[in-house]
Backbone of each chain as ProteinMPNN parsed JSONL, in Angstrom:
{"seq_chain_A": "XXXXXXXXXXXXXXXXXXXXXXXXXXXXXXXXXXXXXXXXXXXXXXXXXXXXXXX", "coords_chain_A": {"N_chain_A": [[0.823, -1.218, 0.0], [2.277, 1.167, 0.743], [4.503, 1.09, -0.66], [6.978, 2.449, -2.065], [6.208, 4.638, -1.234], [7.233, 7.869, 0.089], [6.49, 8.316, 3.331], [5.144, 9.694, 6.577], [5.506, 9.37, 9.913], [3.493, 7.903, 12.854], [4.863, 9.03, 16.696], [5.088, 7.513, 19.304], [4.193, 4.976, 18.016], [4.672, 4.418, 15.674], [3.199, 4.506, 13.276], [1.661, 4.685, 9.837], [0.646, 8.074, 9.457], [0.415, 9.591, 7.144], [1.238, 9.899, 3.669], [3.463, 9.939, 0.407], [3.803, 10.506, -2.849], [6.359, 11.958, -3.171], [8.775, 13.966, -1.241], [8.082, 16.604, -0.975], [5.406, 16.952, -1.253], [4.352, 15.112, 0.486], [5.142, 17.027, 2.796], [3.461, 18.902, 2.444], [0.882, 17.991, 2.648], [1.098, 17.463, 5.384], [1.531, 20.143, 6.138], [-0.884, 21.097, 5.568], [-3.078, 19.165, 7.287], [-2.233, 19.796, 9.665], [-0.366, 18.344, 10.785], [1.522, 17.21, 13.309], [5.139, 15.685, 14.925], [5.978, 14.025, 14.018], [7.875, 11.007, 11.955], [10.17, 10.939, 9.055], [10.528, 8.938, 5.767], [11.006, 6.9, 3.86], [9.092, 4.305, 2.451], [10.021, 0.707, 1.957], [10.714, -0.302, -1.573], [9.166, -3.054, -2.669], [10.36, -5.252, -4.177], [12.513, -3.807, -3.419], [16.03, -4.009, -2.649], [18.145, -4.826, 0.477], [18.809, -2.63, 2.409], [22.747, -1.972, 2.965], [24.601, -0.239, 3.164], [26.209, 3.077, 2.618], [28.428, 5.168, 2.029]], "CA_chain_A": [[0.0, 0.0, 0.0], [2.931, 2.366, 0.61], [5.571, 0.615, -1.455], [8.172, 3.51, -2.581], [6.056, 6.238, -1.207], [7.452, 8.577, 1.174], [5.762, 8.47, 4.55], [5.376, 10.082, 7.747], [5.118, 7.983, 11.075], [3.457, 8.863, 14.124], [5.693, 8.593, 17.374], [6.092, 6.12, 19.373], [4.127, 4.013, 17.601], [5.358, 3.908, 14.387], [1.948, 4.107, 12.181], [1.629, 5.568, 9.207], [-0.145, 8.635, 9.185], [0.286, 10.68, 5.856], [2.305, 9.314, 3.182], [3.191, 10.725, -0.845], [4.907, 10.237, -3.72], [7.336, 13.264, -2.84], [8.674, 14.046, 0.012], [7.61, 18.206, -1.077], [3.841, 16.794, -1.262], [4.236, 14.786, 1.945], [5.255, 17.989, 3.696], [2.148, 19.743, 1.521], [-0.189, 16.982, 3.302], [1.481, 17.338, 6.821], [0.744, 21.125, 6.834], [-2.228, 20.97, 4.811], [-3.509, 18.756, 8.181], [-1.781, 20.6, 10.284], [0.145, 17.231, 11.972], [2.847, 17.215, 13.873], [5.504, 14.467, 16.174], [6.132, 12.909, 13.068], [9.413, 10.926, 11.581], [9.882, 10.361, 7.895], [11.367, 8.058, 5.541], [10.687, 6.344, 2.251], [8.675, 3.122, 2.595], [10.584, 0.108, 0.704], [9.729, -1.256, -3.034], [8.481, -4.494, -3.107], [11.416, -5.731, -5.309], [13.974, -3.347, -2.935], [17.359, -4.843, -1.996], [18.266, -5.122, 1.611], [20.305, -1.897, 2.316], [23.385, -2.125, 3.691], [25.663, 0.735, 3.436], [26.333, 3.934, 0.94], [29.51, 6.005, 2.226]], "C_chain_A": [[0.859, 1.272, 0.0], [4.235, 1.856, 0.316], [6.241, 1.689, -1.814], [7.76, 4.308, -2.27], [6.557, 6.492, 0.177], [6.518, 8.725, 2.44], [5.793, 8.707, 5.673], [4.627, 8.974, 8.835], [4.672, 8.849, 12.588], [4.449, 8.301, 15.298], [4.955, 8.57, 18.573], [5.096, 5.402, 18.452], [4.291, 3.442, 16.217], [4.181, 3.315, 13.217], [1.941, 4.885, 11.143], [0.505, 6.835, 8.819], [0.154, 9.642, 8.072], [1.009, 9.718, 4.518], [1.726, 10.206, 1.597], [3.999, 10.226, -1.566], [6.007, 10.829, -3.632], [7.388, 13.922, -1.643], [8.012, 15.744, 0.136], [5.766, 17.928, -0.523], [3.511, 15.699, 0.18], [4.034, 15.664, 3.164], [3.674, 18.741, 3.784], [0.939, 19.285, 2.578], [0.109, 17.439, 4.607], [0.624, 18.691, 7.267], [-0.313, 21.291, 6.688], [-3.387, 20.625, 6.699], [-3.053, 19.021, 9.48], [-1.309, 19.339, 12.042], [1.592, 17.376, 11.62], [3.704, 15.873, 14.859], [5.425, 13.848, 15.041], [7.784, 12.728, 12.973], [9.093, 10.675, 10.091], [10.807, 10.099, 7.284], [10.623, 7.717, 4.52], [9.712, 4.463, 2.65], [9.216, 1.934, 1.213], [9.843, -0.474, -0.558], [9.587, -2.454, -2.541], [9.879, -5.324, -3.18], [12.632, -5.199, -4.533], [14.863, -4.113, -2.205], [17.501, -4.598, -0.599], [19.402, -3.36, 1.832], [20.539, -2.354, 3.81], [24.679, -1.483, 3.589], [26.008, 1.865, 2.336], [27.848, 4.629, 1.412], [30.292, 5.777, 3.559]], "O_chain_A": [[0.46, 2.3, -0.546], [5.14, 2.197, 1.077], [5.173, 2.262, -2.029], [8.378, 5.312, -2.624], [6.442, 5.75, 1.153], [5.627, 9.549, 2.233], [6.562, 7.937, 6.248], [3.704, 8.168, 8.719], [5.144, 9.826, 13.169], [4.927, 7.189, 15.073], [4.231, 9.516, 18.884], [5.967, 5.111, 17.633], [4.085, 2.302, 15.802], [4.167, 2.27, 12.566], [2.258, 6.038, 11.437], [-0.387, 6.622, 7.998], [0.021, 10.792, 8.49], [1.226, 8.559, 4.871], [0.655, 10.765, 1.358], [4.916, 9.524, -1.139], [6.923, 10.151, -4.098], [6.42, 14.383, -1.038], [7.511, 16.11, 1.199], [5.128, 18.553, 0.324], [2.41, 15.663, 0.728], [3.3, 15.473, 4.134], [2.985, 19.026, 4.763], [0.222, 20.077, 3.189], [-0.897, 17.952, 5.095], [-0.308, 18.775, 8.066], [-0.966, 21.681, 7.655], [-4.147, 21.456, 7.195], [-3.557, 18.399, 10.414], [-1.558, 19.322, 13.248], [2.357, 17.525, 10.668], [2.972, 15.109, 15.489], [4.622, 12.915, 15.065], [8.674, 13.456, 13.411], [7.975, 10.267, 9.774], [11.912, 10.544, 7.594], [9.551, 8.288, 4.316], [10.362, 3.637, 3.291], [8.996, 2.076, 0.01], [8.717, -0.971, -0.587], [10.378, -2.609, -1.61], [10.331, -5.953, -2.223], [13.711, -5.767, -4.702], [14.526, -4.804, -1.244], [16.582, -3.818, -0.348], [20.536, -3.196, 1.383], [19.925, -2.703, 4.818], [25.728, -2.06, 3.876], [26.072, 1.496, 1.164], [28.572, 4.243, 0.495], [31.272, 6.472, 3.828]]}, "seq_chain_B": "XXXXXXXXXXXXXXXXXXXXXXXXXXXXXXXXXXXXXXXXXXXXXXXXXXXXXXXXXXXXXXXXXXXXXXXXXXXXXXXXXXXXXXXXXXXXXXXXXXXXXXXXXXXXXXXXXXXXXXXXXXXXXXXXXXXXXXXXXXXXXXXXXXXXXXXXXXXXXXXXXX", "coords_chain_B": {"N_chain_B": [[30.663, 20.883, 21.073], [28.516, 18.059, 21.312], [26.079, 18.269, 24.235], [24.326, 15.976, 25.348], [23.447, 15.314, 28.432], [23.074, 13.274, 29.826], [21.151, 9.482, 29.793], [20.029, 8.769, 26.373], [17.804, 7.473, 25.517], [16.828, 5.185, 22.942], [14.747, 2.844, 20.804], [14.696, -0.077, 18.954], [14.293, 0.631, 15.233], [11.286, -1.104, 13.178], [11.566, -2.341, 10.843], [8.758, -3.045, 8.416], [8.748, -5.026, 6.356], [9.602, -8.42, 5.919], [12.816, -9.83, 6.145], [14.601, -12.72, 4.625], [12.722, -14.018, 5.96], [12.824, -12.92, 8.216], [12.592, -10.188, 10.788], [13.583, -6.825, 10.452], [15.798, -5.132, 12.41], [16.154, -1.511, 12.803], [18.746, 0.952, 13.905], [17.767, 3.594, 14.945], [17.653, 7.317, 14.76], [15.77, 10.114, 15.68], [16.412, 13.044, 13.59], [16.248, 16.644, 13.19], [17.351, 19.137, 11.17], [18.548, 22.717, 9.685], [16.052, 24.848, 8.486], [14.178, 23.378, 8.969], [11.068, 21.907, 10.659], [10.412, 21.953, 13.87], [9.074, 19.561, 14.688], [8.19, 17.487, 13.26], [10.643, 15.419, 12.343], [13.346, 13.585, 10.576], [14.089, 10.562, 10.047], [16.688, 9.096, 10.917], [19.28, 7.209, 10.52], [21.604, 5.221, 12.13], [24.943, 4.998, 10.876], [27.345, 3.668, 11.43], [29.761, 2.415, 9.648], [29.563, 4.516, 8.231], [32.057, 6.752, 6.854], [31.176, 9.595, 6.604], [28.848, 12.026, 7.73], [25.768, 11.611, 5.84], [23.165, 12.952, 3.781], [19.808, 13.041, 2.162], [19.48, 14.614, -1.133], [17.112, 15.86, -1.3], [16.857, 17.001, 1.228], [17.483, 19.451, 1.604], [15.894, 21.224, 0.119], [13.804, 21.439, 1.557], [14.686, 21.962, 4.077], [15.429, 24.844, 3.759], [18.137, 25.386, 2.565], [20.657, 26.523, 0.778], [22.714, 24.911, -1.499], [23.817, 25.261, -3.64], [26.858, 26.501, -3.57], [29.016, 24.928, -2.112], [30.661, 23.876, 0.138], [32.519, 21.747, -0.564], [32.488, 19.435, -2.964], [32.349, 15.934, -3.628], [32.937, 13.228, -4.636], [31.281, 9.865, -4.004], [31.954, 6.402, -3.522], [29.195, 3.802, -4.119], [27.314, 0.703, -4.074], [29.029, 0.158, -6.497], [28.86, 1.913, -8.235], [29.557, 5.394, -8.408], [28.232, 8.956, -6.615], [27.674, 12.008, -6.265], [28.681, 14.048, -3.546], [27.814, 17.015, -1.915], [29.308, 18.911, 0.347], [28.518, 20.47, 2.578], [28.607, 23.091, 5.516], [26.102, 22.633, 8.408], [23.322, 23.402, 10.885], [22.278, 20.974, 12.835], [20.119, 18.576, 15.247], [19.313, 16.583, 17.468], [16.531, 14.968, 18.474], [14.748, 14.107, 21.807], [12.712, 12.36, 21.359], [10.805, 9.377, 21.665], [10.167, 10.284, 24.45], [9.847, 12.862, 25.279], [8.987, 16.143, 24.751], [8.656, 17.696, 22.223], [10.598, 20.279, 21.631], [12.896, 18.997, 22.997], [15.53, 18.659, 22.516], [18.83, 18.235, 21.29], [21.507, 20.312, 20.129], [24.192, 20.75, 17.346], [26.706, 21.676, 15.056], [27.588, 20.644, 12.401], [29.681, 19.21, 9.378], [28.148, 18.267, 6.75], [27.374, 15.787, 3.797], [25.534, 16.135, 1.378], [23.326, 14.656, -0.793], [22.686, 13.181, -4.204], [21.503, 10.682, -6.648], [19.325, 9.481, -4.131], [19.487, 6.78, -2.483], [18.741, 5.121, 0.038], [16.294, 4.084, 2.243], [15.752, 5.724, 4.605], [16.188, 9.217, 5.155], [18.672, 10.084, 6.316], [21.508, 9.766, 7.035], [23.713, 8.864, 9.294], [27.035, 9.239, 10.298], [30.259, 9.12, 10.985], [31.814, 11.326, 11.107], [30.495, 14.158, 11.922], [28.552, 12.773, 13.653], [29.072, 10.795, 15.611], [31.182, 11.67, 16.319], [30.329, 13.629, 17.823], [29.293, 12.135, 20.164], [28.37, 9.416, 22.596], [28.277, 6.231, 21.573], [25.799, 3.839, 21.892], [24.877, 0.41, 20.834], [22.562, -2.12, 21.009], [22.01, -5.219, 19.718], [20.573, -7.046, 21.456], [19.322, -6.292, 23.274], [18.1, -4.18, 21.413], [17.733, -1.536, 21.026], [19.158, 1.625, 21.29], [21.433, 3.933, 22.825], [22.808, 7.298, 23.625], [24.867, 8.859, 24.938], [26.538, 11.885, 26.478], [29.764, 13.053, 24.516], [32.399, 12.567, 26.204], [31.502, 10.367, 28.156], [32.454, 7.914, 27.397], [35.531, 8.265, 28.204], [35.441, 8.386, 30.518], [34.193, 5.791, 30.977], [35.661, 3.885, 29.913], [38.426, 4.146, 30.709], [41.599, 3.208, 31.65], [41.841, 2.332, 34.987], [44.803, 1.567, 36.511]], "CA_chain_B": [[30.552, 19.302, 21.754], [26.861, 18.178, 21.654], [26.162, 17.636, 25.433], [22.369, 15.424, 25.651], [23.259, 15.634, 29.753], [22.141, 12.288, 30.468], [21.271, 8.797, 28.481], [19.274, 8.797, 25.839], [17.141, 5.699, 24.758], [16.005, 4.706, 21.455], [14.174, 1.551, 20.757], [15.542, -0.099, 17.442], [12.861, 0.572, 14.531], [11.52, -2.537, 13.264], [10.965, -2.97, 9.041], [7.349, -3.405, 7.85], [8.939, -6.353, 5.561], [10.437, -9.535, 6.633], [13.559, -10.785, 5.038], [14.943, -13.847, 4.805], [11.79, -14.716, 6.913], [13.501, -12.108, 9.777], [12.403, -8.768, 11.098], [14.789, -6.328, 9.947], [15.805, -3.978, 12.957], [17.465, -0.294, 12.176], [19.228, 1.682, 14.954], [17.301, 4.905, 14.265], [17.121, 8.65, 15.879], [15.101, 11.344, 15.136], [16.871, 14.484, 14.037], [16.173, 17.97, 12.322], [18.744, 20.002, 10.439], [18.373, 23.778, 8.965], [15.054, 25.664, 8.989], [12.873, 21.883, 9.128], [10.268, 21.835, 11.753], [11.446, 20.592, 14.97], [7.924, 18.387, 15.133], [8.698, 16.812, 12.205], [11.692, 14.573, 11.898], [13.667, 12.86, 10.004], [14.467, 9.037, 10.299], [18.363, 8.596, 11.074], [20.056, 5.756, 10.498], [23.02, 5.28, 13.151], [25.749, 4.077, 11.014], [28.882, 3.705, 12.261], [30.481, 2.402, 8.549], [30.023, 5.534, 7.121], [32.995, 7.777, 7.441], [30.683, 11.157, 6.494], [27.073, 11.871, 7.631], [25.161, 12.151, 4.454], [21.768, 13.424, 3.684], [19.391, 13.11, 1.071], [19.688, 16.252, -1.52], [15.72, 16.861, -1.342], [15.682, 17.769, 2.56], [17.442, 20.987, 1.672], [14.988, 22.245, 0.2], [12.475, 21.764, 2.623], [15.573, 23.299, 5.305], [15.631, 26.189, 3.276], [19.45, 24.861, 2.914], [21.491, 26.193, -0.476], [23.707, 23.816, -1.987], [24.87, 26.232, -4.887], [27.928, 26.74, -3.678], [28.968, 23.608, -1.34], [32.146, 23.657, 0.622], [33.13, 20.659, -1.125], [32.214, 17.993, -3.851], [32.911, 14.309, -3.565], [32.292, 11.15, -5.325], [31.257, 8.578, -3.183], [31.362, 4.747, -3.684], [28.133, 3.326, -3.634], [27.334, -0.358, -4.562], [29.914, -0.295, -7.682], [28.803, 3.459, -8.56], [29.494, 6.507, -7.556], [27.271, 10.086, -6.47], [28.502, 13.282, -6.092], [27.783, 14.354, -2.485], [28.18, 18.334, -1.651], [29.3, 19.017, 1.347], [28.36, 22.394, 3.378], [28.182, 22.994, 6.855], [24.593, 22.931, 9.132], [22.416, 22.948, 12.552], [21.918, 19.509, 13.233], [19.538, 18.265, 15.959], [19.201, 15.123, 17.34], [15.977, 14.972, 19.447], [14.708, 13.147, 22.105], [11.555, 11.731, 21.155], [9.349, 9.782, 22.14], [9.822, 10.05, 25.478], [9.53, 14.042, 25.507], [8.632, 17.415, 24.15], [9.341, 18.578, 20.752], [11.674, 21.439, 21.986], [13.975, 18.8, 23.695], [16.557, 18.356, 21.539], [20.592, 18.737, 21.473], [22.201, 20.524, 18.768], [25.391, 20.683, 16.937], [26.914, 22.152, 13.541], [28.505, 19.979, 11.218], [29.566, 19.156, 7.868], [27.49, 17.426, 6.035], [27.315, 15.829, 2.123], [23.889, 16.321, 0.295], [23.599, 13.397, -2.166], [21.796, 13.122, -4.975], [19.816, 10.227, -6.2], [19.746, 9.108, -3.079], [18.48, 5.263, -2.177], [18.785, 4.572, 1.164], [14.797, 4.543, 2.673], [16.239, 7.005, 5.801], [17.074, 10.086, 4.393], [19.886, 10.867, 6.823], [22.753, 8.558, 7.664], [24.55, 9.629, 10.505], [28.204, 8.735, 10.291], [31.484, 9.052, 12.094], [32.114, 12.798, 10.955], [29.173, 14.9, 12.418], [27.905, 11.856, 14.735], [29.945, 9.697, 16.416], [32.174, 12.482, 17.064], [29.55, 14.229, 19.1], [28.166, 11.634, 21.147], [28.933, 8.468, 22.716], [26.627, 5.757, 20.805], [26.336, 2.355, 22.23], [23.784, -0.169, 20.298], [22.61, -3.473, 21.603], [21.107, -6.06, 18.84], [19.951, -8.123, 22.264], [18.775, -5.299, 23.61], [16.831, -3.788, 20.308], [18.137, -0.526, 22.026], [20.294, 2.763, 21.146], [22.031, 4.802, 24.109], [23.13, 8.52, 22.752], [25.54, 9.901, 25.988], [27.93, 12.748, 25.871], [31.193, 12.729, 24.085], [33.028, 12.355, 27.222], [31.178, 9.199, 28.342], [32.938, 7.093, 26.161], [36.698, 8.25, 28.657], [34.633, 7.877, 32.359], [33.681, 4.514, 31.212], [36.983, 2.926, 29.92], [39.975, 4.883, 31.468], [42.271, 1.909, 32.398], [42.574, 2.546, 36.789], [46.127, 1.673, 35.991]], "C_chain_B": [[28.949, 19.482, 21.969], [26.759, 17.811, 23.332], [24.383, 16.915, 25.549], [22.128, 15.425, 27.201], [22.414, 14.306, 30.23], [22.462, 10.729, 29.549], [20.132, 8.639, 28.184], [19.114, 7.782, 25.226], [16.944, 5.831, 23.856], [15.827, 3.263, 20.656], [14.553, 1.086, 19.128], [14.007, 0.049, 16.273], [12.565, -0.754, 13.771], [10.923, -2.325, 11.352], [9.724, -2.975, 8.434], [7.898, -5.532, 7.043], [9.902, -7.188, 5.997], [11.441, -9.828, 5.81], [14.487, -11.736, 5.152], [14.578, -14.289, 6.051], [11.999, -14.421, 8.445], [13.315, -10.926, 9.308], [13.538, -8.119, 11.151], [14.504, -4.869, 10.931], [16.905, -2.916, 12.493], [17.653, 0.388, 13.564], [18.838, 3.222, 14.619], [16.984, 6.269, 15.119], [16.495, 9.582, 14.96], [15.705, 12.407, 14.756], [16.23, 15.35, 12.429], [17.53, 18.45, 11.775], [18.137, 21.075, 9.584], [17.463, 24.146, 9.747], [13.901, 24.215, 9.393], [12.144, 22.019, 10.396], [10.925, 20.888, 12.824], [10.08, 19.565, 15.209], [7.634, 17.526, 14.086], [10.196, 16.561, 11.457], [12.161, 13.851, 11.305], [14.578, 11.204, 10.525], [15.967, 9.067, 9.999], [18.858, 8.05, 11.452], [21.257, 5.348, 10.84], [24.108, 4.299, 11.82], [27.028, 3.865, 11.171], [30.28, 3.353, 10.996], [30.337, 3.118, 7.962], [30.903, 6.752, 7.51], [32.329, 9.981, 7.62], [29.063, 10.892, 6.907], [26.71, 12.3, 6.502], [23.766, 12.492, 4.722], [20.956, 13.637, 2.495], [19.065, 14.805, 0.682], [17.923, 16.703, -1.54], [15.441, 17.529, 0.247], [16.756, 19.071, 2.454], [16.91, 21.785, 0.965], [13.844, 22.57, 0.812], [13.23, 22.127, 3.709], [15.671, 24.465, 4.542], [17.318, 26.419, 2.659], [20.203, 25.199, 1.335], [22.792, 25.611, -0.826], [24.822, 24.169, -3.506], [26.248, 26.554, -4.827], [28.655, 25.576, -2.144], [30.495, 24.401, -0.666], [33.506, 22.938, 0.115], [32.642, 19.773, -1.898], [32.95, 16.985, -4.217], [31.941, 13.537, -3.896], [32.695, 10.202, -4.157], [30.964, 7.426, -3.837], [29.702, 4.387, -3.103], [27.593, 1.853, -4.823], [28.145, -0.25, -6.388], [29.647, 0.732, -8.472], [29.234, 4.681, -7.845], [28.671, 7.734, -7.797], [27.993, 10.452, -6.308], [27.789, 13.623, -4.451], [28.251, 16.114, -2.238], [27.661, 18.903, -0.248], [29.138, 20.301, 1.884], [28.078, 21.81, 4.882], [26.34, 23.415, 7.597], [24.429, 22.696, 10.236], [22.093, 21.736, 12.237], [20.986, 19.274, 14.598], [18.995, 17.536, 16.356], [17.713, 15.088, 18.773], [15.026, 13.838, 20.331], [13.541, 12.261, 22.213], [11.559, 10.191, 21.321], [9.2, 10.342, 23.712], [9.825, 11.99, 26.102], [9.193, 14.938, 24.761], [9.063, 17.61, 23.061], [10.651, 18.631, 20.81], [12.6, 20.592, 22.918], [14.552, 17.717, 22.834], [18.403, 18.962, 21.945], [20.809, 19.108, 20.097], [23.683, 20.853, 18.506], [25.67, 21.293, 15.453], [28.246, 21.096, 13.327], [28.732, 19.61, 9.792], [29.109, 18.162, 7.596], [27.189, 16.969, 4.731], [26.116, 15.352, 1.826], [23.957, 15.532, -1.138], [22.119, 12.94, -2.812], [22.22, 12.134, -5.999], [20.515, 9.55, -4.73], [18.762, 7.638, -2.602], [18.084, 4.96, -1.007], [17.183, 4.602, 1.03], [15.092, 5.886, 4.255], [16.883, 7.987, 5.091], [18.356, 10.775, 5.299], [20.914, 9.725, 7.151], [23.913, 9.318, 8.19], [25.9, 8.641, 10.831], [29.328, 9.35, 11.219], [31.863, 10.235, 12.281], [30.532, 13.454, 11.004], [28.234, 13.67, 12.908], [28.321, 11.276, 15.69], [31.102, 10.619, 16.736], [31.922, 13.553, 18.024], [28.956, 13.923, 20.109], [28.902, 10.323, 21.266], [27.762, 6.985, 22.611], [26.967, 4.086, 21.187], [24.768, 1.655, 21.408], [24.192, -1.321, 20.881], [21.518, -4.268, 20.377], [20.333, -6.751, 20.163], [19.063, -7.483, 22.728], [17.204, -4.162, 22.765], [16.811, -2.516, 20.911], [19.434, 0.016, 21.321], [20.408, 3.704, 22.381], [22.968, 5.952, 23.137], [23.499, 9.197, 24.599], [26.284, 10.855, 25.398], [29.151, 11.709, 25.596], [32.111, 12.021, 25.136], [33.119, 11.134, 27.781], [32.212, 8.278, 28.288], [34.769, 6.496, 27.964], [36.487, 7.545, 29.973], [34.562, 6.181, 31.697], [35.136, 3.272, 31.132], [38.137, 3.247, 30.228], [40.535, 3.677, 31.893], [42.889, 2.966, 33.763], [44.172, 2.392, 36.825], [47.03, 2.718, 35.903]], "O_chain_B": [[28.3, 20.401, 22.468], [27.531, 16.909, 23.656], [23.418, 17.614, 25.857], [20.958, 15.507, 27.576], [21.353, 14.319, 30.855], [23.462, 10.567, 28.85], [19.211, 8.429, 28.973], [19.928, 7.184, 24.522], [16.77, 7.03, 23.636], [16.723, 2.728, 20.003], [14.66, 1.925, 18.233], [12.895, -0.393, 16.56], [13.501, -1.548, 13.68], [9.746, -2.193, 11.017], [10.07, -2.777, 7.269], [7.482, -6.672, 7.247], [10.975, -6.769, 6.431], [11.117, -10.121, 4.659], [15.352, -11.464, 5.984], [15.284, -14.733, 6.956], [11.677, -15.058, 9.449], [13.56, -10.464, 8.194], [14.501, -8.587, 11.759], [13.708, -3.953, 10.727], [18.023, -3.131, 12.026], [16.699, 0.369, 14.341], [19.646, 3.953, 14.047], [16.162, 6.271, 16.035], [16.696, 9.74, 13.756], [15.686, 13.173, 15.719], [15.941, 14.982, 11.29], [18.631, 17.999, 12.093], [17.291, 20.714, 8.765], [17.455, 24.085, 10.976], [12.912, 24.34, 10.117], [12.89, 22.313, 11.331], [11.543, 19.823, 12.826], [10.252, 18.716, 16.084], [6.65, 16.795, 14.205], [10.727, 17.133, 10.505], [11.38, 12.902, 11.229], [15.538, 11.067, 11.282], [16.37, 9.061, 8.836], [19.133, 8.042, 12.652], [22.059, 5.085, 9.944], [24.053, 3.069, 11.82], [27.565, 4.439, 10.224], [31.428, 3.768, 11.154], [30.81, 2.947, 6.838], [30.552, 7.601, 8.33], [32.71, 10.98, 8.23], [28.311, 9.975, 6.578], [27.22, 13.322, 6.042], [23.264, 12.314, 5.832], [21.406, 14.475, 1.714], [18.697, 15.754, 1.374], [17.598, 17.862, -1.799], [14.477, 18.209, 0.598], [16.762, 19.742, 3.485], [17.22, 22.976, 0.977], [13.107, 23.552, 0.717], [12.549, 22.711, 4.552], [16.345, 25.251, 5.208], [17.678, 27.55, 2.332], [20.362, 24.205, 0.627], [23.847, 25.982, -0.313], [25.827, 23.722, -4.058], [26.859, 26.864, -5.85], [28.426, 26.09, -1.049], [31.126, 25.35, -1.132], [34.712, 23.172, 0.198], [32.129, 18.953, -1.136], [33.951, 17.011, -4.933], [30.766, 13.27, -3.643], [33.753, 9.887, -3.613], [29.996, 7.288, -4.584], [29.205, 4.646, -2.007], [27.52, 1.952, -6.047], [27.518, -0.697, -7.349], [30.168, 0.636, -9.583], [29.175, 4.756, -6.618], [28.272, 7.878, -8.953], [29.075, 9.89, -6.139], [26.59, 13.469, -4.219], [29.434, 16.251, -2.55], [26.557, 19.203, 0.205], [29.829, 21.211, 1.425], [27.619, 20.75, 5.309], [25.624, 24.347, 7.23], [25.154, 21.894, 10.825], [21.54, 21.554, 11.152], [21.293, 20.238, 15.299], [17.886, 17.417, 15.834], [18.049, 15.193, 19.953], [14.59, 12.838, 19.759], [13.445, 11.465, 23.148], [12.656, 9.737, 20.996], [8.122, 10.799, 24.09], [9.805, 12.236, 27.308], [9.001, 14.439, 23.652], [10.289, 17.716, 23.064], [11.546, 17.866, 20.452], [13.206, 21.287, 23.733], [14.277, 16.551, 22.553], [18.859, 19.841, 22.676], [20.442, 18.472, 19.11], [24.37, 21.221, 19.459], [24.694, 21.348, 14.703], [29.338, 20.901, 13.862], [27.775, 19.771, 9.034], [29.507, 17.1, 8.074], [26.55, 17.867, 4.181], [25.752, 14.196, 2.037], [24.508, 15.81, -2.203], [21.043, 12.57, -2.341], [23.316, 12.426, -6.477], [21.666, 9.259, -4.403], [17.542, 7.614, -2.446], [16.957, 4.469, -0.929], [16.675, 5.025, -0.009], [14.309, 6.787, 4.556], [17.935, 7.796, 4.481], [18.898, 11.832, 4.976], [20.465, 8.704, 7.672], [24.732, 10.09, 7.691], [25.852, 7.574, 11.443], [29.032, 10.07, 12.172], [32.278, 10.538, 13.399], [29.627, 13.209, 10.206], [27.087, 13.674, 12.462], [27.708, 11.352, 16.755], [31.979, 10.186, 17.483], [32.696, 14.182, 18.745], [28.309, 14.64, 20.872], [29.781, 9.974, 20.478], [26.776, 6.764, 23.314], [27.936, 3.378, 20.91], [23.722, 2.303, 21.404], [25.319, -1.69, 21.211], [20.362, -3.875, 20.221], [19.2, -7.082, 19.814], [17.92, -7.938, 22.694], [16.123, -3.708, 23.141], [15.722, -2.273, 21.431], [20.398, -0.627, 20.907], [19.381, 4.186, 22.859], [23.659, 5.618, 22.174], [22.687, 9.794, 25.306], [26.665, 10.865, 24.228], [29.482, 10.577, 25.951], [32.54, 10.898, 24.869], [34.205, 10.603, 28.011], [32.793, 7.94, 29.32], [35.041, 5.414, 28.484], [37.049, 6.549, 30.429], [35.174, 5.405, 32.43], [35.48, 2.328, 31.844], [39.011, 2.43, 29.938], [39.795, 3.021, 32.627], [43.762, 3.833, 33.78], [44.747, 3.378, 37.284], [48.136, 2.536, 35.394]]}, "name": "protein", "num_of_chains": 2, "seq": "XXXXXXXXXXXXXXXXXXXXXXXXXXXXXXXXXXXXXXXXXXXXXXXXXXXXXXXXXXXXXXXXXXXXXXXXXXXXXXXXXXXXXXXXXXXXXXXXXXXXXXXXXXXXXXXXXXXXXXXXXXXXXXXXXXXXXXXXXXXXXXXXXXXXXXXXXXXXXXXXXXXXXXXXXXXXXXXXXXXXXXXXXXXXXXXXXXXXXXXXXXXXXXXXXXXXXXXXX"}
């Protein structure tokens, strides 16, 4: 359901409340609804590899 | 020197997707950087093998953060490619959610490289230069647990009495 899209999480429990294709239109949504106490992060593809390290 | 004045917990985050039929925990803190709302954070991914903290190049434009003229540009290795990352200096802010207020946070300025495309799913990866050189970071896989003390920590704990 939120395969590659960007999504905000509520804290602590780690649910997803907003999510977008872009993290600009994620933000758009956040203030739009005027929520806050979020974390955000990309939700993985389907098909995405395991990461495990860039730099 | 960031001082957090205490120790700070953080429960490991746990995957949505299973793999290789195992829950895939990440060692993850909350932090801000630039103009970004401090009530909206970004997912940062403790890792200790990366010599630079990086950051994906779209959260400076939601910090207000220009990248036009960098400090520095470097090619980084990344799985058998390399990105350009452009490094500038920023407010950093590592805060201590969940277990308090917004507004309680520690901050720090450091350099940081803005990398574009950027894969990870955490857009921040908090490495050895502007992380681990501000804080003293202990992780427990048994535990499923991150500890974020001062710098200092680290000397009090292992000083050989000797």
């Amino acid at each position: 359901m939120y395969a590659g899209r960007f999504v905000a999480l509520s804290v602590p429990d780690d649910e997803v409340v907003a999510s977008a294709d872009t993290p600009e239109e994620l933000f758009r949504v956040l203030d739009e609804r005027g929520v806050g106490h979020v974390t955000i992060m990309r939700a993985p593809r389907l098909d995405e590899p395991v990461y495990v390290g860039l730099g | 020197m960031a001082v957090v004045g205490g120790r700070w917990r953080y429960s490991y985050f746990e995957e949505p997707e299973l793999r290789r039929d195992r829950v895939v925990f990440r060692p993850i803190v909350p932090v801000t950087l630039g103009g970004l709302p401090v009530e909206r954070a970004l997912d940062g991914l403790v890792d200790s093998g990366s010599e630079s903290t990086l950051v994906a190049s779209w959260v400076a434009d939601l910090a207000g953060l220009d990248l036009s003229r960098p400090d520095e540009v470097l090619r980084i290795g990344v799985g058998g490619t390399s990105v350009a990352a452009r490094f500038v200096e920023v407010d950093l802010r590592l805060h201590r959610w969940p277990d308090t207020a917004d507004d309680d946070y520690v901050a720090w300025r450091a350099e940081v490289g803005f990398v574009s495309p950027w894969r990870p799913l955490y857009p921040v990866l908090l490495g050895q230069h502007g992380f681990f050189d501000e804080f003293t970071v202990t992780c427990s896989r048994q535990a499923l647990e991150l500890r974020i003390e001062d710098a200092d920590t680290y000397d009090l704990r292992f000083t050989d009495p000797s």
